[in-house]
DRENDRENLUM-129994 format. One record per residue (C-alpha): residue in three letters; z, x, y. Coordinates in nm, 2 decimals. Layout:
nufi = ala&up = Z&east = X&north = Y
...
***
This chain:
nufi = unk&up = 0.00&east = 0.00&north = 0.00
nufi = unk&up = -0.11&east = 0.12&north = 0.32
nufi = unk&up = 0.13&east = 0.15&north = 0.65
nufi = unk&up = 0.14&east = -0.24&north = 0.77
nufi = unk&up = 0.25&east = -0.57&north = 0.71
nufi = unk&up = 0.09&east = -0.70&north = 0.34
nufi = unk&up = 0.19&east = -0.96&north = 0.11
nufi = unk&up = 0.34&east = -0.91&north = -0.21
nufi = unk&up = 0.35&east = -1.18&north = -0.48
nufi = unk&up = 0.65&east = -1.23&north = -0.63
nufi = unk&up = 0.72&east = -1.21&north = -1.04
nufi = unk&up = 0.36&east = -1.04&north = -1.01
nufi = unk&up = 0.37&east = -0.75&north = -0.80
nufi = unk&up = 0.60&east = -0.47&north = -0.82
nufi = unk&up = 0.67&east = -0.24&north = -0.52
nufi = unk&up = 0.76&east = 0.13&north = -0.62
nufi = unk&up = 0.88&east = 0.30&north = -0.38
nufi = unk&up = 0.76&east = 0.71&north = -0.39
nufi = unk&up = 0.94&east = 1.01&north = -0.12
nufi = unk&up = 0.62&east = 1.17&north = 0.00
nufi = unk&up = 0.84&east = 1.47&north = 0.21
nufi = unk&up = 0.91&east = 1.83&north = 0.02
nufi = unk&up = 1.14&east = 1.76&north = -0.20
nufi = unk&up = 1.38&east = 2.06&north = -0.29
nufi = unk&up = 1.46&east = 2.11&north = -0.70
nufi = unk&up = 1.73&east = 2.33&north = -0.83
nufi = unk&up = 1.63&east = 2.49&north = -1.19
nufi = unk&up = 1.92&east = 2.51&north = -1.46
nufi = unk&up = 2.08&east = 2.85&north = -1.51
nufi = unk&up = 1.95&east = 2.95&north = -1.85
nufi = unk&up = 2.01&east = 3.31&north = -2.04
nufi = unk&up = 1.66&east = 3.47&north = -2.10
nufi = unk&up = 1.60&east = 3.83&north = -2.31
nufi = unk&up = 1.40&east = 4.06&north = -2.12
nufi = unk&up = 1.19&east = 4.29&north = -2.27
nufi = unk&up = 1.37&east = 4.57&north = -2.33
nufi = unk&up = 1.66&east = 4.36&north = -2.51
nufi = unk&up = 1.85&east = 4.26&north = -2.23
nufi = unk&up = 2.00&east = 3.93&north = -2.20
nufi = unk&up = 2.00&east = 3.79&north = -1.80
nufi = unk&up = 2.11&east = 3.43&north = -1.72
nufi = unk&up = 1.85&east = 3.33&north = -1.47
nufi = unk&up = 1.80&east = 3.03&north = -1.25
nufi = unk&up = 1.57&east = 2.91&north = -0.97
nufi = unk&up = 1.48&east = 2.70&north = -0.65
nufi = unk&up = 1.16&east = 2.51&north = -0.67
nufi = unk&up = 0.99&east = 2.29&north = -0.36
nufi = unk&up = 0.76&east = 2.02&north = -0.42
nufi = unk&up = 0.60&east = 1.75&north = -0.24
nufi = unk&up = 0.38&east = 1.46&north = -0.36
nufi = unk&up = 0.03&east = 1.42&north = -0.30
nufi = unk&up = -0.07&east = 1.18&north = -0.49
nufi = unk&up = 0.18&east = 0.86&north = -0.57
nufi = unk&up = -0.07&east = 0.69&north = -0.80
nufi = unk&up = -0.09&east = 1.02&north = -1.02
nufi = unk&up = 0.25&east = 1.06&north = -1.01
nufi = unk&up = 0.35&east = 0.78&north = -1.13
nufi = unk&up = 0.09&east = 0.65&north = -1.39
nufi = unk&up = -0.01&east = 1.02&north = -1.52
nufi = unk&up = 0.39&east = 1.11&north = -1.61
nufi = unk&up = 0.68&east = 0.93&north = -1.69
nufi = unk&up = 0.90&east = 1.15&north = -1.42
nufi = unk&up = 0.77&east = 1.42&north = -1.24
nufi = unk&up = 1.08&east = 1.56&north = -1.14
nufi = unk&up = 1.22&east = 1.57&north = -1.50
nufi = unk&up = 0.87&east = 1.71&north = -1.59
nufi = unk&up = 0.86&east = 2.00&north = -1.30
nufi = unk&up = 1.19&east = 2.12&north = -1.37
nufi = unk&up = 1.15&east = 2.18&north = -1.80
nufi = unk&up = 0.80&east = 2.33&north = -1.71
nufi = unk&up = 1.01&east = 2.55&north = -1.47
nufi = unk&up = 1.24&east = 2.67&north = -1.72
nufi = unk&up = 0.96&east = 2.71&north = -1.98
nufi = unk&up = 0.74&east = 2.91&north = -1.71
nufi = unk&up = 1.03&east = 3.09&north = -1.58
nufi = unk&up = 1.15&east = 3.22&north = -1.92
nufi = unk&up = 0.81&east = 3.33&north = -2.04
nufi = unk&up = 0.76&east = 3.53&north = -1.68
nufi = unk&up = 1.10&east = 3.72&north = -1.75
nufi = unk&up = 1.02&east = 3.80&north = -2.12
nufi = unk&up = 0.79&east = 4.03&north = -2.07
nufi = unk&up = 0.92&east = 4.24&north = -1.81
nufi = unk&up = 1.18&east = 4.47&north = -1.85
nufi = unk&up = 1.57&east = 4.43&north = -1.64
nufi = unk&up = 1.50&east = 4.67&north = -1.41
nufi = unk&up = 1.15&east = 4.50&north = -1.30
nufi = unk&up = 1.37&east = 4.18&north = -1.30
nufi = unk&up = 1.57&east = 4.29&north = -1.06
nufi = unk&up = 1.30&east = 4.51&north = -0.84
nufi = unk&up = 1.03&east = 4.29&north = -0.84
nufi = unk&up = 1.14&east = 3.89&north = -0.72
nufi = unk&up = 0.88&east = 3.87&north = -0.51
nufi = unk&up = 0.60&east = 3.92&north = -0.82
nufi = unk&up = 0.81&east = 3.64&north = -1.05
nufi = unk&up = 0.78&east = 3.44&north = -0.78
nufi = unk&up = 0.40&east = 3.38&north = -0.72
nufi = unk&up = 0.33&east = 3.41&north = -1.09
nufi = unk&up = 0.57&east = 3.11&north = -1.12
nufi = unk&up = 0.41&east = 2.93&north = -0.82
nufi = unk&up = 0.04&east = 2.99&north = -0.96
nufi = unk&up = 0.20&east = 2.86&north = -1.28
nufi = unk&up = 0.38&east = 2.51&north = -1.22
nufi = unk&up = 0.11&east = 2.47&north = -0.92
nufi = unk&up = -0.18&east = 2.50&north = -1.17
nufi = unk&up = 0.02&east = 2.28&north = -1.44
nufi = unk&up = 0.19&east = 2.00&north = -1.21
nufi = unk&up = -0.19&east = 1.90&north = -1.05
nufi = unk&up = -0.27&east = 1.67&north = -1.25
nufi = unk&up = 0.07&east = 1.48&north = -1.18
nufi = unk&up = -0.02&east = 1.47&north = -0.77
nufi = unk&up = 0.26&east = 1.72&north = -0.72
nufi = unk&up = 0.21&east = 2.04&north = -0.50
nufi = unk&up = 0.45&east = 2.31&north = -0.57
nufi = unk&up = 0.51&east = 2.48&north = -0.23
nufi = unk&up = 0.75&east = 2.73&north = -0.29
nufi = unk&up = 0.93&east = 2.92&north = -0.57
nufi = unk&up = 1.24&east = 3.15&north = -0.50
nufi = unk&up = 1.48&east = 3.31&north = -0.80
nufi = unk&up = 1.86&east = 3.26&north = -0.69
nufi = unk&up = 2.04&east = 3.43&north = -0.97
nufi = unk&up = 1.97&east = 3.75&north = -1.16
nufi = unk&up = 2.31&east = 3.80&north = -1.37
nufi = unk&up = 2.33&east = 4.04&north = -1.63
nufi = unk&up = 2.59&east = 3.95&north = -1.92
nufi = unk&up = 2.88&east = 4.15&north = -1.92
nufi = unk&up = 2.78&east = 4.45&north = -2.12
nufi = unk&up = 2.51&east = 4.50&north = -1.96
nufi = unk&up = 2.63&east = 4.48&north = -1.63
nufi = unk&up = 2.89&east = 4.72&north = -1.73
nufi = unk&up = 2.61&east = 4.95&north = -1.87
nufi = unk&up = 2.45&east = 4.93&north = -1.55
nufi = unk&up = 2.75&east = 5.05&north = -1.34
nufi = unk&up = 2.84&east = 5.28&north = -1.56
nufi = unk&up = 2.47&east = 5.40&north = -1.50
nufi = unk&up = 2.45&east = 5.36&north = -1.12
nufi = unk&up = 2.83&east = 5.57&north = -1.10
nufi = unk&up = 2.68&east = 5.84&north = -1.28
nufi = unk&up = 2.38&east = 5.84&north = -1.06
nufi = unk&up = 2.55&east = 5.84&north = -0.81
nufi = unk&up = 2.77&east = 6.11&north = -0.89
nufi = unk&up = 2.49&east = 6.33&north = -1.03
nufi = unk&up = 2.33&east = 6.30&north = -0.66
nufi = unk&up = 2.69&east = 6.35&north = -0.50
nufi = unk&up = 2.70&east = 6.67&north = -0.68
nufi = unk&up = 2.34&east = 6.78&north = -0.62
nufi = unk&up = 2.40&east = 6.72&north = -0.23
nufi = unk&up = 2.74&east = 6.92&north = -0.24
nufi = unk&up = 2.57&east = 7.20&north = -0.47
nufi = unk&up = 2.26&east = 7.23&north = -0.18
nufi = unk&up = 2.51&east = 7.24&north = 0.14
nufi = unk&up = 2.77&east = 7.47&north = -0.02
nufi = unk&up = 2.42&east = 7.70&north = -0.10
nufi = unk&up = 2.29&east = 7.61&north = 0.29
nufi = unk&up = 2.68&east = 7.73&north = 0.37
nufi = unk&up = 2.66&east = 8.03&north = 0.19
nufi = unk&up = 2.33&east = 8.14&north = 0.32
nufi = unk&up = 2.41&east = 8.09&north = 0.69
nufi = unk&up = 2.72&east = 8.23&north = 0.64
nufi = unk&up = 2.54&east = 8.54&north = 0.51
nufi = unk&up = 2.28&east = 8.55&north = 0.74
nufi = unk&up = 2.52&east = 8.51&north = 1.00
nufi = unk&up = 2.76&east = 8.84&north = 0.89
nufi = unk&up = 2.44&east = 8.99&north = 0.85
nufi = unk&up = 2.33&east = 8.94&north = 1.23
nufi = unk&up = 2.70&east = 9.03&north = 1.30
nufi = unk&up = 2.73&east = 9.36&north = 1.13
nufi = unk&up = 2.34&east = 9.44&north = 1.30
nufi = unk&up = 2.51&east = 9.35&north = 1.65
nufi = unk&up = 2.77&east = 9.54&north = 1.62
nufi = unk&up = 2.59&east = 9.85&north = 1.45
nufi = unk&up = 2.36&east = 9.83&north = 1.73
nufi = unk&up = 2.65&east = 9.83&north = 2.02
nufi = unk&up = 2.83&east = 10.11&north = 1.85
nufi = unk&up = 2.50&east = 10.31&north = 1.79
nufi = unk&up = 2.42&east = 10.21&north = 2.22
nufi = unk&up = 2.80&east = 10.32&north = 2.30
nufi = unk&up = 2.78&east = 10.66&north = 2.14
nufi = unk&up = 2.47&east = 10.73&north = 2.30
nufi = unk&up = 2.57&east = 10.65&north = 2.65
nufi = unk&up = 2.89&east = 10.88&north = 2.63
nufi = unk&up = 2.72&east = 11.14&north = 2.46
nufi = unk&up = 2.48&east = 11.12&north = 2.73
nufi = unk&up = 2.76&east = 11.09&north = 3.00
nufi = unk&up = 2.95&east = 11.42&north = 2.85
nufi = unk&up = 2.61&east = 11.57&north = 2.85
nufi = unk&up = 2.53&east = 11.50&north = 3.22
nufi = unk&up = 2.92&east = 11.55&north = 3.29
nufi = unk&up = 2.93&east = 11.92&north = 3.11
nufi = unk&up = 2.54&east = 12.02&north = 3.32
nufi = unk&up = 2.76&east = 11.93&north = 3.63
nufi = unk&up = 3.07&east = 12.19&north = 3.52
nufi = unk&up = 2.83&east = 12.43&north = 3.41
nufi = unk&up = 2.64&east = 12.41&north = 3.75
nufi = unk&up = 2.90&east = 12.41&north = 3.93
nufi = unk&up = 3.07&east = 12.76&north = 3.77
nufi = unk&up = 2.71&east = 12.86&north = 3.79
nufi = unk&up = 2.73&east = 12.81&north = 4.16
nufi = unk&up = 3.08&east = 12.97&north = 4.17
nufi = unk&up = 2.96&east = 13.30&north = 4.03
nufi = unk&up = 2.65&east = 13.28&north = 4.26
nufi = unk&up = 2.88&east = 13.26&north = 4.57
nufi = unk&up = 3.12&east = 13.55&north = 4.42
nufi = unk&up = 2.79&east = 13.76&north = 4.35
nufi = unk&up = 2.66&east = 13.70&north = 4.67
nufi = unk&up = 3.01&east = 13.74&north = 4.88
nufi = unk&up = 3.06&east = 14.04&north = 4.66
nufi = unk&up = 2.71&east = 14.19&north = 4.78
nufi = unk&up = 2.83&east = 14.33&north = 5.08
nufi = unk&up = 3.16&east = 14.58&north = 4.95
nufi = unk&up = 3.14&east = 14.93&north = 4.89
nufi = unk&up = 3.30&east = 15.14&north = 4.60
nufi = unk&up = 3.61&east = 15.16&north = 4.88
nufi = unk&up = 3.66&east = 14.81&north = 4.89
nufi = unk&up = 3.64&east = 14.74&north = 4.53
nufi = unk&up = 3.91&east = 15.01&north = 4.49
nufi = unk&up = 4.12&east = 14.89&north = 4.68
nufi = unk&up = 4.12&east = 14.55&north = 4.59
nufi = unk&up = 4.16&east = 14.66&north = 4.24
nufi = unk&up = 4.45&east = 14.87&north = 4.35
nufi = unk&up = 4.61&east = 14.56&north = 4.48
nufi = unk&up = 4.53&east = 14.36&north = 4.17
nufi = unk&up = 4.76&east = 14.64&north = 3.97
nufi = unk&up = 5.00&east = 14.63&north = 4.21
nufi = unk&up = 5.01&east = 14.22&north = 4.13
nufi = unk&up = 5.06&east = 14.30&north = 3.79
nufi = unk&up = 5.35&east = 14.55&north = 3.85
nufi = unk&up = 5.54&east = 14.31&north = 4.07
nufi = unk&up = 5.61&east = 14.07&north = 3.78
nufi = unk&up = 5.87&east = 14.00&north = 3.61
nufi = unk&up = 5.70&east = 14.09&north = 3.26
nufi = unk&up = 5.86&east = 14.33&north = 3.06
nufi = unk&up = 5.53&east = 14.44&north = 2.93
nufi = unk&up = 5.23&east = 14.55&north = 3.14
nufi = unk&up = 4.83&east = 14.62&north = 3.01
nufi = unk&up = 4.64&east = 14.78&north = 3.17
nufi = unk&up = 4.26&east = 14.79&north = 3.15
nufi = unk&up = 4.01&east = 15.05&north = 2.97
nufi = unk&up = 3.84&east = 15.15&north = 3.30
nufi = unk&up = 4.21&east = 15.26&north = 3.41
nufi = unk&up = 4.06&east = 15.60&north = 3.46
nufi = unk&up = 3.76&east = 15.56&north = 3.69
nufi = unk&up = 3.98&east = 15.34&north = 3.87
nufi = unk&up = 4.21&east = 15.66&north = 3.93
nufi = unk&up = 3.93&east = 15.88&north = 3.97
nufi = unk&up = 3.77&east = 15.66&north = 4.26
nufi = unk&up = 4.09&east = 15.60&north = 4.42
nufi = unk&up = 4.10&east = 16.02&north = 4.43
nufi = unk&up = 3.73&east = 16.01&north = 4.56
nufi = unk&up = 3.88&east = 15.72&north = 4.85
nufi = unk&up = 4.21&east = 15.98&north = 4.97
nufi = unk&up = 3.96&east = 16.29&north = 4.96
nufi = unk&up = 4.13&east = 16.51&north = 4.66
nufi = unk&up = 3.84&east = 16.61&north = 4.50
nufi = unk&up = 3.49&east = 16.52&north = 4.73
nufi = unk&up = 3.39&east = 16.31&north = 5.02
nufi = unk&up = 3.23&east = 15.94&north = 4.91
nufi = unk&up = 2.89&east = 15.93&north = 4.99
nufi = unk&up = 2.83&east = 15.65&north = 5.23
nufi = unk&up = 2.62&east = 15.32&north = 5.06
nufi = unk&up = 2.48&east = 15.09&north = 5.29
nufi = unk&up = 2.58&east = 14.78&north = 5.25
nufi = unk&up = 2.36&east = 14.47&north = 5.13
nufi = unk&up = 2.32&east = 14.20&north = 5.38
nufi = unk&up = 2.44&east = 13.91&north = 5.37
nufi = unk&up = 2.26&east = 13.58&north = 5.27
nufi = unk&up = 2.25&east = 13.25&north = 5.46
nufi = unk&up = 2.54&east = 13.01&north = 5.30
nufi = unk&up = 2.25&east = 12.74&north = 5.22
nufi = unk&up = 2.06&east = 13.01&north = 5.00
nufi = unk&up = 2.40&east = 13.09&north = 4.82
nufi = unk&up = 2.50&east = 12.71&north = 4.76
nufi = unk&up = 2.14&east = 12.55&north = 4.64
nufi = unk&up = 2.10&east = 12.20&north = 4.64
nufi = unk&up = 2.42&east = 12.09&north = 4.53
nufi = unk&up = 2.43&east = 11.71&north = 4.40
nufi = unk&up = 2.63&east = 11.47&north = 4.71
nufi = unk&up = 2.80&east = 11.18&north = 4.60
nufi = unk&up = 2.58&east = 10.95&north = 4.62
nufi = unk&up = 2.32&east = 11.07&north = 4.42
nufi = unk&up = 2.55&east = 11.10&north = 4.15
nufi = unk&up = 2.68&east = 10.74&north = 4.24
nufi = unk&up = 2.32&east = 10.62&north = 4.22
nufi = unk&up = 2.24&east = 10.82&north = 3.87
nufi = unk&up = 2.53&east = 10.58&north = 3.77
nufi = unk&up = 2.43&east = 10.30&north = 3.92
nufi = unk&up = 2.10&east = 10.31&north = 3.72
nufi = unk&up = 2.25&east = 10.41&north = 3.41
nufi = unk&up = 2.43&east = 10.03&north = 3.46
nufi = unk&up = 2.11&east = 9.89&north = 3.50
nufi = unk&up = 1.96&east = 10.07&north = 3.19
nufi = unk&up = 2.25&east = 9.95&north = 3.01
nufi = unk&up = 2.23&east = 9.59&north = 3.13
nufi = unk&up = 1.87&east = 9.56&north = 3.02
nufi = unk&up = 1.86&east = 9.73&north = 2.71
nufi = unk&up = 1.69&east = 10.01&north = 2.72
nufi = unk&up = 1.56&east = 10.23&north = 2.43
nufi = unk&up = 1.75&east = 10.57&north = 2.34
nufi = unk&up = 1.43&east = 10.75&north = 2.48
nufi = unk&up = 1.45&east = 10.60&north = 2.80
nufi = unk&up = 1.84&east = 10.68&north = 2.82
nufi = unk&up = 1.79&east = 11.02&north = 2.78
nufi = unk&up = 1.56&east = 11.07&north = 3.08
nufi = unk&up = 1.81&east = 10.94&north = 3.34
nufi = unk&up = 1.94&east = 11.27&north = 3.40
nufi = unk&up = 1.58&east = 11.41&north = 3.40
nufi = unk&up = 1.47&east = 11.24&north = 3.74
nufi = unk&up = 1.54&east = 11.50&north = 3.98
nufi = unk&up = 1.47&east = 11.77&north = 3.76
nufi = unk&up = 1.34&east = 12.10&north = 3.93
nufi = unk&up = 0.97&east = 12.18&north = 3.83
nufi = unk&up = 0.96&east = 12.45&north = 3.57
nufi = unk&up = 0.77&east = 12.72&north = 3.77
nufi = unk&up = 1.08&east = 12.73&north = 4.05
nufi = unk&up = 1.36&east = 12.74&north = 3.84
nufi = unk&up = 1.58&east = 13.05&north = 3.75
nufi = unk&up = 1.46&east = 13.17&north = 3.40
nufi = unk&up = 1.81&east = 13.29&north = 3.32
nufi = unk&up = 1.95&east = 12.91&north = 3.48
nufi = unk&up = 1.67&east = 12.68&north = 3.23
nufi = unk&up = 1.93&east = 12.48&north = 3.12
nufi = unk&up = 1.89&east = 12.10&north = 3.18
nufi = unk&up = 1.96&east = 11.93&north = 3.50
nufi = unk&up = 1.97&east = 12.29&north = 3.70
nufi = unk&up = 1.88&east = 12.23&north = 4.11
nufi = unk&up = 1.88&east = 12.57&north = 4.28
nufi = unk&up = 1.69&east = 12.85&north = 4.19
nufi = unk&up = 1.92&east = 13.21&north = 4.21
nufi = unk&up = 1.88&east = 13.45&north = 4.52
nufi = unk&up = 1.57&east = 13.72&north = 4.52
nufi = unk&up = 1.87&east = 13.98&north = 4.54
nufi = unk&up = 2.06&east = 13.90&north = 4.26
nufi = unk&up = 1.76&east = 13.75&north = 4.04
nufi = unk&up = 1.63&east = 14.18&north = 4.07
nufi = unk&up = 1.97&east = 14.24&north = 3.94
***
């Protein structure tokens, strides 16, 4: 009967009334064995809506009836031949071969299966043990391959990290002996130059004195000696010439000959080129600055090299490293 008023003759007619709206079925739980011999209890959710109401109800005695034992029958063939894991992994495959299934079968009754959805996927109780029991020990088996590849990560950094460590500090130790090694070097060229320099000066201021002088400043030196309070007194080899030219000096044997004396030389010839204090503040200064950028050992050792005098000028009896003045002409003939 169409939407309307319409007549219906009564003891002749009857009026079945038919839900056309989706219509939502609940499937029986029901233990099914999977393929791999595992018993699962299993139930279902199935949608439906009627298409046709002359089909469904002169083609089957009651559709709902009729859709839910083709659900169970569908559902427990669909779950037989997969195994529990695939059960559990794969829902959304059971589904649409269970839809494609009851759809295809129910046509013929004017129902349209709209939807299929699995609710329950329960294990019995040994198996569900099985399974944890499986699931702790992979678990734990991962547990202990993660804490197997940090404590190896640990150990390796650790390692690589002494290693870097001992490299550092070989390195600063290896740096810190070259830089006092190359500061007592520098600091013993500047003792030696400056005795050097000394004995120039002595030379030089020495130039001037005859044999008289000497004598009598040796005379005087012994005479030091003698006033001590020393119970013991030593006297030098060349005690005899000293005697004899002091006889020469009061005339007892023969007149001195007269030497000329040397001239002196100019105080700036004498000292050289002595080193002020700040050019040995800035040879300090850029040893800092060597240091602070890491310089190689090779470059370290030419800090002190700088100034150097060229070869050609430099006293051939002075050609030690770091020398700055060249000897006097007198004393160089010497």
């Amino acid at each position: 009967m169409n939407p309307g008023f319409r007549w219906v003759v009564p003891l002749v007619t009857n009026v079945i009334k038919l839900d056309l709206r989706t219509t939502v079925m609940d499937v029986p739980q029901q233990e099914v064995i999977t393929k791999d011999n595992s018993p699962t209890n299993v139930d279902a959710i199935v949608y439906i809506r009627v298409v046709d109401p002359e089909k469904a109800y002169f083609e089957v005695t009651n559709y709902r009836m009729a859709t839910v034992a083709l659900a169970q029958t569908s559902l427990r063939g669909i779950i037989g031949d997969m195994e529990l894991d695939e059960v559990l992994y794969n829902r959304d495959v059971i589904n649409t071969k269970l839809r494609d299934t009851l759809d295809r079968e129910t046509d013929q009754w004017g129902v349209k299966v709209e939807r299929v959805e699995i609710k329950t996927v329960d294990p019995v109780g040994a198996v569900k043990q099985a399974m944890t029991e499986q699931t702790a020990a992979e678990r734990a088996r991962r547990a202990a391959i993660l804490r197997a590849d940090g404590e190896k990560r640990s150990s390796i950094l650790r390692a690589e990290g002494t290693k870097r460590s001992m490299i550092l500090e070989a390195e600063g130790d290896r740096q810190s002996r070259v830089l006092r090694a190359e500061g007592e070097r520098i600091s013993l060229i500047l003792q030696a130059q400056g005795e050097a320099q000394g004995l120039r000066i002595i030379a030089v201021g020495s130039q001037p004195l005859d044999k008289r002088a000497i004598t009598v400043l040796s005379l005087d030196a012994l005479k030091a000696m003698a006033s001590g309070q020393a119970t013991k007194i030593i006297f030098p080899f060349e005690i005899s010439s000293l005697m004899k030219q002091a006889a020469r000096f009061i005339g007892a044997t023969e007149e001195m000959p007269e030497e000329p004396s040397m001239k002196a030389m100019p105080a700036e010839d004498v000292l050289g080129s002595v080193p002020t204090d700040e050019e040995v503040k800035e040879i300090l200064r850029e040893m800092d600055r060597e240091i602070k950028t890491e310089v190689s050992v090779e470059e370290l050792k030419d800090i002190g090299k700088k100034k150097k005098i060229p070869e050609e000028e430099a006293d051939p009896d002075m050609m030690d490293e770091g020398s700055f003045t060249p000897p006097p002409p007198d004393v160089k003939e010497k």
